[in-house]
C-alpha positions as CSV (number, residue, x, y, z in Angstrom):
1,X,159.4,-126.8,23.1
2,X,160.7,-129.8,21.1
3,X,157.4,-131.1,20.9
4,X,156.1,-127.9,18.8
5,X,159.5,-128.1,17.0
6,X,158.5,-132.0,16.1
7,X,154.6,-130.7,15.1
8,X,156.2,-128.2,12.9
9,X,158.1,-129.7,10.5
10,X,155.8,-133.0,10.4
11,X,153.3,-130.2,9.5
12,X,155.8,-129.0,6.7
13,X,156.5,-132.7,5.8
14,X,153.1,-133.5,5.2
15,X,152.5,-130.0,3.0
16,X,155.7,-131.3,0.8
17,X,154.3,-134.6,0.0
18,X,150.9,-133.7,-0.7
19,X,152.9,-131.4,-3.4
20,X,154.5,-134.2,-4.7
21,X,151.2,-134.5,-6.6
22,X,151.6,-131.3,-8.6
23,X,150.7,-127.5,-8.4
24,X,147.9,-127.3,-5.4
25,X,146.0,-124.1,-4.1
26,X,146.2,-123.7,-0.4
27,X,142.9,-125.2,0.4
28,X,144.0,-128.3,-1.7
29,X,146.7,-128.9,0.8
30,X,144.4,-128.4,3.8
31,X,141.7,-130.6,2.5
32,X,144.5,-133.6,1.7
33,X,146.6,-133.1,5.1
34,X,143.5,-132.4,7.7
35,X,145.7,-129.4,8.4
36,X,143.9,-125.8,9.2
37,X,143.8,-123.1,5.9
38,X,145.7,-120.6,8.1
39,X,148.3,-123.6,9.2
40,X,148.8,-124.4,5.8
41,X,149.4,-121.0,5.0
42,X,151.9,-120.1,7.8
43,X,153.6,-123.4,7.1
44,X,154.1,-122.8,3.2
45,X,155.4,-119.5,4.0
46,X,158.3,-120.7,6.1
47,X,158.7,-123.3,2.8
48,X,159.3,-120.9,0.5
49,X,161.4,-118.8,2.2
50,X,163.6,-121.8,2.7
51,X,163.6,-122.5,-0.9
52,X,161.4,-125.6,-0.8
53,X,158.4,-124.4,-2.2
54,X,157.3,-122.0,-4.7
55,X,154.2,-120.3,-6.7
56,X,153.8,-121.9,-9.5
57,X,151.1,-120.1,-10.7
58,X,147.8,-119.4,-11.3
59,X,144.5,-121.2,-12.1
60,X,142.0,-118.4,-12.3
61,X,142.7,-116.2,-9.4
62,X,143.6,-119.1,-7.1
63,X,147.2,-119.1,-6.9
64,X,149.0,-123.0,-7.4
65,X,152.3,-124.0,-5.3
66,X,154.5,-126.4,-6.2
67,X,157.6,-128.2,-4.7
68,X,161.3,-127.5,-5.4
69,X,162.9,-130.1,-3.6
70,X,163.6,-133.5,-4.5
């Protein structure tokens, strides 16, 4: 159990500093963390809902993220 804890938010650790780079489409953050499309996507959920993430918007019809905290 604390191990998955631990993998969880490194996972979400990782996703917040590749944003620290600027707006990124989901399969940007997967290709710079190594982490699974459908990870990334659970994982930024769970960021936005906490207020730490956030669309930014869109380039094309691929939607951008970016990150709210500091």
């Amino acid at each position: 159990m604390e191990r998955e804890v631990a993998e969880d938010e490194y996972q979400k650790a990782l996703l917040l500093e590749a944003l620290r780079e600027g707006p990124l489409s989901v399969r940007e953050m997967a290709a710079r963390t190594g982490l699974p499309v459908y990870t990334v996507s659970l994982k930024l959920n769970d960021l936005e809902r906490r207020g730490l993430a956030d669309l930014k918007g869109f380039e094309g019809s691929t939607p951008k993220f970016i990150r709210l905290a500091a």
